[in-house]
TORKOL-4160 file (C-alpha; in steps of 0.2 Angstrom, whole numbers, padded with zeros to 4 digits, m for minus):
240
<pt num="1" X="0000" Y="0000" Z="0000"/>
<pt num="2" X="0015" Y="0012" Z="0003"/>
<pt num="3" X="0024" Y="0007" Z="m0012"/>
<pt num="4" X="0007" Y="0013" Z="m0023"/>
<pt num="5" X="0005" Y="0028" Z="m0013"/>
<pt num="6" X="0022" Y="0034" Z="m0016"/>
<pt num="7" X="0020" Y="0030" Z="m0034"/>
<pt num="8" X="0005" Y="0041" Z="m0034"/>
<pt num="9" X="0015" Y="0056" Z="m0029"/>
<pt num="10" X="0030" Y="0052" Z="m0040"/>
<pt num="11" X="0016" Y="0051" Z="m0054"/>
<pt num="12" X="0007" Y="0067" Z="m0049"/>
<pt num="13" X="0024" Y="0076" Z="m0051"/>
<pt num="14" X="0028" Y="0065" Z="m0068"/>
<pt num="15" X="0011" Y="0073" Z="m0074"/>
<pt num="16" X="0013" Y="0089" Z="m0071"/>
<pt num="17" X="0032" Y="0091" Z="m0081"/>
<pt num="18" X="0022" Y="0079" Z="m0093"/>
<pt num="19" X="0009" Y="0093" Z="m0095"/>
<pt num="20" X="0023" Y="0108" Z="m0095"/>
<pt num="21" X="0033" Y="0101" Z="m0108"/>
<pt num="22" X="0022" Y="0087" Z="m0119"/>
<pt num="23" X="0034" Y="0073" Z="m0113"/>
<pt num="24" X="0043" Y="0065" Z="m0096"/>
<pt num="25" X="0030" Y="0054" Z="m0087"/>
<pt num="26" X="0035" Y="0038" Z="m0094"/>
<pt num="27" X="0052" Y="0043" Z="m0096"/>
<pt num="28" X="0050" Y="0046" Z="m0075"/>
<pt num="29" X="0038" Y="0032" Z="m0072"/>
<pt num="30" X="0044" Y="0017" Z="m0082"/>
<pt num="31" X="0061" Y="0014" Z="m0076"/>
<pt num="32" X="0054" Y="0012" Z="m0058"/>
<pt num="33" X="0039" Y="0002" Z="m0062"/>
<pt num="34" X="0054" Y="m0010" Z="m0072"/>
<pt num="35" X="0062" Y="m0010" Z="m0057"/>
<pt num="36" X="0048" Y="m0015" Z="m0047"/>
<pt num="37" X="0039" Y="m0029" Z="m0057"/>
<pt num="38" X="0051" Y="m0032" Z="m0071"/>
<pt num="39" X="0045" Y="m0024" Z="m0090"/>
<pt num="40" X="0032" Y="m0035" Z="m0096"/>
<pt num="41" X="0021" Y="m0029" Z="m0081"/>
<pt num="42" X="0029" Y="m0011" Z="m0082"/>
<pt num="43" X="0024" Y="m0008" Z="m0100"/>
<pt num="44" X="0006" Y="m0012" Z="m0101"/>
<pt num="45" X="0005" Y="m0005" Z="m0083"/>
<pt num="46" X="0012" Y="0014" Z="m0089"/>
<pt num="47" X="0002" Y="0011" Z="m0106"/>
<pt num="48" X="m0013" Y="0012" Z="m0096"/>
<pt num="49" X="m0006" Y="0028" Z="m0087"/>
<pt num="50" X="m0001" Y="0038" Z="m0101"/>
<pt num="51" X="m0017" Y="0034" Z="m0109"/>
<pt num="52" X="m0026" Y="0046" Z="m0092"/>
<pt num="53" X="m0011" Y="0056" Z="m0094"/>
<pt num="54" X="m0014" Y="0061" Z="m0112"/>
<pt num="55" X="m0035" Y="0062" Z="m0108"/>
<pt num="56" X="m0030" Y="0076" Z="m0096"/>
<pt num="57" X="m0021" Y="0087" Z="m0106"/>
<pt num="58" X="m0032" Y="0083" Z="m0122"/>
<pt num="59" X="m0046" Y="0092" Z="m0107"/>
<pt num="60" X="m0035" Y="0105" Z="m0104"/>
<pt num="61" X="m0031" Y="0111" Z="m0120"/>
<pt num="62" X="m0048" Y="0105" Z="m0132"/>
<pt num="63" X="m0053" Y="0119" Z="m0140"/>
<pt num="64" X="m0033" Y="0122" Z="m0146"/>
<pt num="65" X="m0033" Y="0105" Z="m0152"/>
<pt num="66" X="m0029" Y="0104" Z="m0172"/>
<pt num="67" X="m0038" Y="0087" Z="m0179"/>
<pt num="68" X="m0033" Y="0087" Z="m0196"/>
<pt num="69" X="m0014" Y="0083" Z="m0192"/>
<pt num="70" X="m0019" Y="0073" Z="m0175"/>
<pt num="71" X="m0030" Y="0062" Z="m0188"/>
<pt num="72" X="m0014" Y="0060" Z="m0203"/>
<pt num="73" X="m0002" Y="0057" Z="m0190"/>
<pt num="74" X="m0013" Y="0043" Z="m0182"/>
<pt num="75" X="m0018" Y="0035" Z="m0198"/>
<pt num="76" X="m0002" Y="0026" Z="m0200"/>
<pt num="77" X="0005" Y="0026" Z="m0183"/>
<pt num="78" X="m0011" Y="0015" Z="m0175"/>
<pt num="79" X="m0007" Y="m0001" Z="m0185"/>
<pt num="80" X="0010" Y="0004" Z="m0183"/>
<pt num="81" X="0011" Y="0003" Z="m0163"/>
<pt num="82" X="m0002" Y="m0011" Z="m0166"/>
<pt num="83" X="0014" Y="m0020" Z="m0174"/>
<pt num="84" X="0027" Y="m0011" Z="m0162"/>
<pt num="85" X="0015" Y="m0019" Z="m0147"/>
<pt num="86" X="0020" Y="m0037" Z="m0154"/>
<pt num="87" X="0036" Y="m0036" Z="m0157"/>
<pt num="88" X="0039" Y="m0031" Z="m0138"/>
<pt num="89" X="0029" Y="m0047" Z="m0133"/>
<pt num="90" X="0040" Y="m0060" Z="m0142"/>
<pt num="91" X="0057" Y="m0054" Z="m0137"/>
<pt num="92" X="0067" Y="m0056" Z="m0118"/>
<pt num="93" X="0063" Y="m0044" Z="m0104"/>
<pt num="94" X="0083" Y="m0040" Z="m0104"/>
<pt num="95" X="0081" Y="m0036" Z="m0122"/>
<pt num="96" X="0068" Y="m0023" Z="m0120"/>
<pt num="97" X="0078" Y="m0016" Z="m0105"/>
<pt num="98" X="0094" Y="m0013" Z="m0115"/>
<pt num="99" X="0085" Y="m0008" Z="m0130"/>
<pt num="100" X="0076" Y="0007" Z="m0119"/>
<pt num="101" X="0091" Y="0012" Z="m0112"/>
<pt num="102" X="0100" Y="0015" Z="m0128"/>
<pt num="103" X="0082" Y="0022" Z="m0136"/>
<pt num="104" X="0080" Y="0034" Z="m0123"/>
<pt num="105" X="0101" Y="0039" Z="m0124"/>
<pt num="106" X="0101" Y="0040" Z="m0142"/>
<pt num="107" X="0085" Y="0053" Z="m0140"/>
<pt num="108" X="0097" Y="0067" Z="m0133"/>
<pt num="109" X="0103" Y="0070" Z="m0148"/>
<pt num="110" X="0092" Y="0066" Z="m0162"/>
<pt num="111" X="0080" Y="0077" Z="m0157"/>
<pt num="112" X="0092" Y="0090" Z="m0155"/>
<pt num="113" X="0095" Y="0085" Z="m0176"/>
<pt num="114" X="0077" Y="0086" Z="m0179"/>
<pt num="115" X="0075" Y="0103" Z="m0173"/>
<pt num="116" X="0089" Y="0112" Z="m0179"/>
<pt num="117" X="0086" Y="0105" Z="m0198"/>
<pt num="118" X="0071" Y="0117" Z="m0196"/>
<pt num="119" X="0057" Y="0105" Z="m0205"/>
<pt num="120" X="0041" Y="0112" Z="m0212"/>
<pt num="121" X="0029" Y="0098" Z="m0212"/>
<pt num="122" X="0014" Y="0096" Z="m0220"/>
<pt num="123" X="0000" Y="0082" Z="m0218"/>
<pt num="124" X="0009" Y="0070" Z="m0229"/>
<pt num="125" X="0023" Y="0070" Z="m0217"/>
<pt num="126" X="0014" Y="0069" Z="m0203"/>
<pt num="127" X="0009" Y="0052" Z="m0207"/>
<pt num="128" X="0024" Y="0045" Z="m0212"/>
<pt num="129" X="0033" Y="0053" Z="m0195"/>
<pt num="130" X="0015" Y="0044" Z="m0185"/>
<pt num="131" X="0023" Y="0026" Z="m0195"/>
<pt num="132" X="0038" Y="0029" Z="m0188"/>
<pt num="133" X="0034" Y="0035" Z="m0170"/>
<pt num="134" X="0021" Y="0024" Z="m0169"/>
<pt num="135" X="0031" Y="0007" Z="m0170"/>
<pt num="136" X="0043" Y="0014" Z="m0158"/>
<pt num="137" X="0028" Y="0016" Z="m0146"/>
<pt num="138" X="0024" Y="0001" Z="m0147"/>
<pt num="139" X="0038" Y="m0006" Z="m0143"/>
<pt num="140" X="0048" Y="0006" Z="m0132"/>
<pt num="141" X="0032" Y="0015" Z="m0125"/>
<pt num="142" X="0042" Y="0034" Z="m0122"/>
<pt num="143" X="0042" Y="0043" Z="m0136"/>
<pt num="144" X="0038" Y="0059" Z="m0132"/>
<pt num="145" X="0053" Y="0065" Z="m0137"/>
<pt num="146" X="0052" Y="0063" Z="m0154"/>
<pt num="147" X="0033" Y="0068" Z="m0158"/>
<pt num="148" X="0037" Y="0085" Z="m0150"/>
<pt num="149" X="0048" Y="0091" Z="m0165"/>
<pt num="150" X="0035" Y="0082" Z="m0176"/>
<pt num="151" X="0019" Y="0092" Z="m0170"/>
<pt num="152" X="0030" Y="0107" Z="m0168"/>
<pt num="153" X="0037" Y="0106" Z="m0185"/>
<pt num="154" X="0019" Y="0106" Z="m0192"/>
<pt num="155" X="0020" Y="0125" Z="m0186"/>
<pt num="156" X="0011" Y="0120" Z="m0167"/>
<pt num="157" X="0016" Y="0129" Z="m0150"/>
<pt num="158" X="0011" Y="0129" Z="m0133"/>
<pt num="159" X="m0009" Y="0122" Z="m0130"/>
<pt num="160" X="m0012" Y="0119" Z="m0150"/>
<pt num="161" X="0005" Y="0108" Z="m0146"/>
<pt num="162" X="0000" Y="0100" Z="m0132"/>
<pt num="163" X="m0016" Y="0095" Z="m0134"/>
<pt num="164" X="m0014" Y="0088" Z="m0152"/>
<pt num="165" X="0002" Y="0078" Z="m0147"/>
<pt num="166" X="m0008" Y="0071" Z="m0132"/>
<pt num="167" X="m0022" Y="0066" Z="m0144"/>
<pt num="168" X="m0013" Y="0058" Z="m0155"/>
<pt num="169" X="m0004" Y="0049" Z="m0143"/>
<pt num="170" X="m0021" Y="0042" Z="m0136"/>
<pt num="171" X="m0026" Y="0034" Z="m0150"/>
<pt num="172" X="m0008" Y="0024" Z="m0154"/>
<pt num="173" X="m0009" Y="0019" Z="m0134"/>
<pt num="174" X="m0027" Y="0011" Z="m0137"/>
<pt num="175" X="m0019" Y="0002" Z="m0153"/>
<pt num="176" X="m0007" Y="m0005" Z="m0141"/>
<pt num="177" X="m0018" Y="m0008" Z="m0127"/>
<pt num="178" X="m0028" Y="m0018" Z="m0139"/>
<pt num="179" X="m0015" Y="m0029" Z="m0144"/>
<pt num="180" X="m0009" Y="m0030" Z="m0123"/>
<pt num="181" X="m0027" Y="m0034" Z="m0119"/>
<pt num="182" X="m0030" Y="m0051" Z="m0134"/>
<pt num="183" X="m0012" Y="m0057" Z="m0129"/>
<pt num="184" X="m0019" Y="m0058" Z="m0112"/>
<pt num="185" X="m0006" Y="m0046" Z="m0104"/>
<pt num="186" X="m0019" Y="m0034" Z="m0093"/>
<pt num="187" X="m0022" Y="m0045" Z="m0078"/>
<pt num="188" X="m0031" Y="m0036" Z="m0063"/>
<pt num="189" X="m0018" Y="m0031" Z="m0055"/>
<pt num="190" X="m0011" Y="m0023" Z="m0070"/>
<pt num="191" X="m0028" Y="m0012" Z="m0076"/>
<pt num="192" X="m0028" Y="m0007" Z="m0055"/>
<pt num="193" X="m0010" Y="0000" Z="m0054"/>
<pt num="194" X="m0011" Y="0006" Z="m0072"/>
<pt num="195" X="m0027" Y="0014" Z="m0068"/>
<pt num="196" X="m0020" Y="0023" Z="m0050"/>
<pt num="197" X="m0005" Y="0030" Z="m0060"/>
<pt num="198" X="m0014" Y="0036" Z="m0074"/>
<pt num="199" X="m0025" Y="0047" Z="m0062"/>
<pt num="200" X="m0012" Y="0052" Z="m0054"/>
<pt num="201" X="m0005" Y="0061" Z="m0069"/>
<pt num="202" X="m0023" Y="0066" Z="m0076"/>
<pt num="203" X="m0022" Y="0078" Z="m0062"/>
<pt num="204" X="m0005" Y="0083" Z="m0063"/>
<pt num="205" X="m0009" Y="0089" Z="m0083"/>
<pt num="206" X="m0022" Y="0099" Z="m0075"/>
<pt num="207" X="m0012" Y="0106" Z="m0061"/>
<pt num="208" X="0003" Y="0110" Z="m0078"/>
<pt num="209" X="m0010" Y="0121" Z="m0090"/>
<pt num="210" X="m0005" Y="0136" Z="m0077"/>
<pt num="211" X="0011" Y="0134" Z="m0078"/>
<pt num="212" X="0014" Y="0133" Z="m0098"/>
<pt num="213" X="0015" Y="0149" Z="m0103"/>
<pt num="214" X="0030" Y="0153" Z="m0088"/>
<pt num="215" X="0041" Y="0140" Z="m0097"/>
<pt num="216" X="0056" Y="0146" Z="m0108"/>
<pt num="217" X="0062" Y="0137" Z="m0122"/>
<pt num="218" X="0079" Y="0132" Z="m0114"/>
<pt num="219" X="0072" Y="0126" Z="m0099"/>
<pt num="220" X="0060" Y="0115" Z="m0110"/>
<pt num="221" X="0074" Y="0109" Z="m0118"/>
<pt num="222" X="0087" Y="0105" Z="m0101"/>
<pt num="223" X="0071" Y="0097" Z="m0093"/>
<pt num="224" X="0067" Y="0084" Z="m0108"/>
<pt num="225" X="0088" Y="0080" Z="m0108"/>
<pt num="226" X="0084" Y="0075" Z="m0090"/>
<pt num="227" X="0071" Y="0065" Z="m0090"/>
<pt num="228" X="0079" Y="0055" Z="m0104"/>
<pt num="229" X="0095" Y="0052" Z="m0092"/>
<pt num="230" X="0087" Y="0048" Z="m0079"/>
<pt num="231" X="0076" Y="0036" Z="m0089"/>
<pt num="232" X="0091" Y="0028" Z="m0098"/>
<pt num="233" X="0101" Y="0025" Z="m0080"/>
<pt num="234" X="0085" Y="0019" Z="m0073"/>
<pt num="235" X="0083" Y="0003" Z="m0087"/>
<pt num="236" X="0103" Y="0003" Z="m0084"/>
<pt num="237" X="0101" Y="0000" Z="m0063"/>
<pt num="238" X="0087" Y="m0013" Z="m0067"/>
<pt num="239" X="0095" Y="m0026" Z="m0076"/>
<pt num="240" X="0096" Y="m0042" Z="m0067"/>
C-alpha cells in the first residue's frame, strides 16, 4: 500500500512536467515500475497511465486542439504501434531493457538534429513521422521526445502543441492496449495499478496548464535531456 502511494506522488509530479513540456512521465515512471515488477508488467501498466495522462491534457487544451494533423499522424501510426506492441511481446525482458536504455540515450541527440534542420511539415509528413513514432511506441512505449519536434514542425506551439500531441498519442496507446489486452497481458492487477498512476497524472496535466506559458524554451529543452537520463540510468540500474 505504501509502495502505490508513493508512486502516486511520484506520478502526480511525472504529470505535471508531462503537461509543461508534452513529454517525461513515462520517461520518469517506467524505469521504476521496471524495477519494481520487471517490463512485461511495467509496459502495459504505464500504457494504461499515459493513456489518463494524455486524456488530461487533451481536457486542458480541447478547443486548441488541431484534428486534421492529429488524424494524418494517427492514420499510420495505430497499425504501426499495433505492430510495435507485438514485437515487444515475443522478445526477452533483458532485451527490452537494453534496447530502452540506448532508445532513450540516443533521443538526446536526435532530437536536438530534428529541430535544428528546421522542417516544415505538411499532412503527408505527418503520417509518415506517425509510421515511424508509432512502431517505436509500441515497442519502447516513451516517445515523447520525438513527436514534440514532429507536432512542432507542423508550425504548433504551446496548448495547440499539447493538446494535439496528447491526442494523438491516445489513440496509438489504445492500438497497443488492444493488442496487450488479446495477448492476455492486462491481468487485474495490472488495469488497477495502471489505472492509479494514470489518475495520478490526469491531475498533474491539469495542475501543468498554469504553468505553460512561464516555461522558456531552454528550460524545456534541459528538462526533456533529464528526464531522458534519468530514464536511460534507470533501465541501466534494473538489469538483473
Amino acid at each position: 500500500m505504501i509502495a502505490l502511494l508513493l508512486l502516486f506522488f511520484l506520478a502526480l509530479g511525472a504529470g505535471v512536467l508531462s503537461g509543461i513540456v508534452g513529454t517525461g512521465s513515462s520517461l520518469i515512471m517506467l524505469p521504476v515500475l521496471v524495477t519494481l515488477y520487471g517490463p512485461r508488467i511495467a509496459v502495459p501498466v504505464m500504457a494504461i497511465a499515459s493513456l489518463f495522462g494524455n486524456i488530461g491534457r487533451v481536457i486542458a487544451w480541447w478547443h486548441e486542439i488541431r484534428w486534421r494533423p492529429v488524424f494524418a499522424y494517427s492514420l499510420a501510426g495505430v497499425p504501426a504501434a499495433v505492430l510495435g506492441a507485438h514485437t515487444l511481446l515475443t522478445i526477452s525482458p533483458a532485451t527490452v531493457d537494453v534496447f530502452l536504455a540506448a532508445f532513450f540515450l540516443a533521443m538526446i541527440p536526435l532530437r536536438r538534429l530534428i529541430r535544428r534542420s528546421n522542417l516544415h511539415l505538411n499532412l503527408w509528413h505527418m503520417s509518415f513521422a506517425g509510421a515511424i513514432v508509432g512502431f517505436l511506441t509500441g515497442f519502447v512505449l516513451s516517445t515523447g521526445p520525438l513527436s514534440v519536434p514532429v507536432f512542432t514542425g507542423y508550425g504548433m506551439s504551446g496548448g495547440a502543441f499539447l493538446g494535439s500531441e496528447a491526442a494523438s498519442a491516445i489513440l496509438l496507446y489504445a492500438g497497443k492496449l488492444g493488442t496487450f489486452g488479446v495477448s492476455g497481458v492486462l491481468a487485474p492487477p495490472v488495469i488497477t495499478l495502471g489505472l492509479a498512476i494514470g489518475i495520478a497524472l490526469l491531475a498533474g496535466s491539469m495542475i501543468a496548464k498554469r504553468l505553460v506559458q512561464r516555461l522558456q524554451m531552454h528550460t524545456f529543452e534541459l528538462l526533456i535531456d533529464a528526464v531522458l537520463v534519468a530514464g536511460a540510468a534507470g533501465m541501466i540500474l534494473s538489469l538483473k
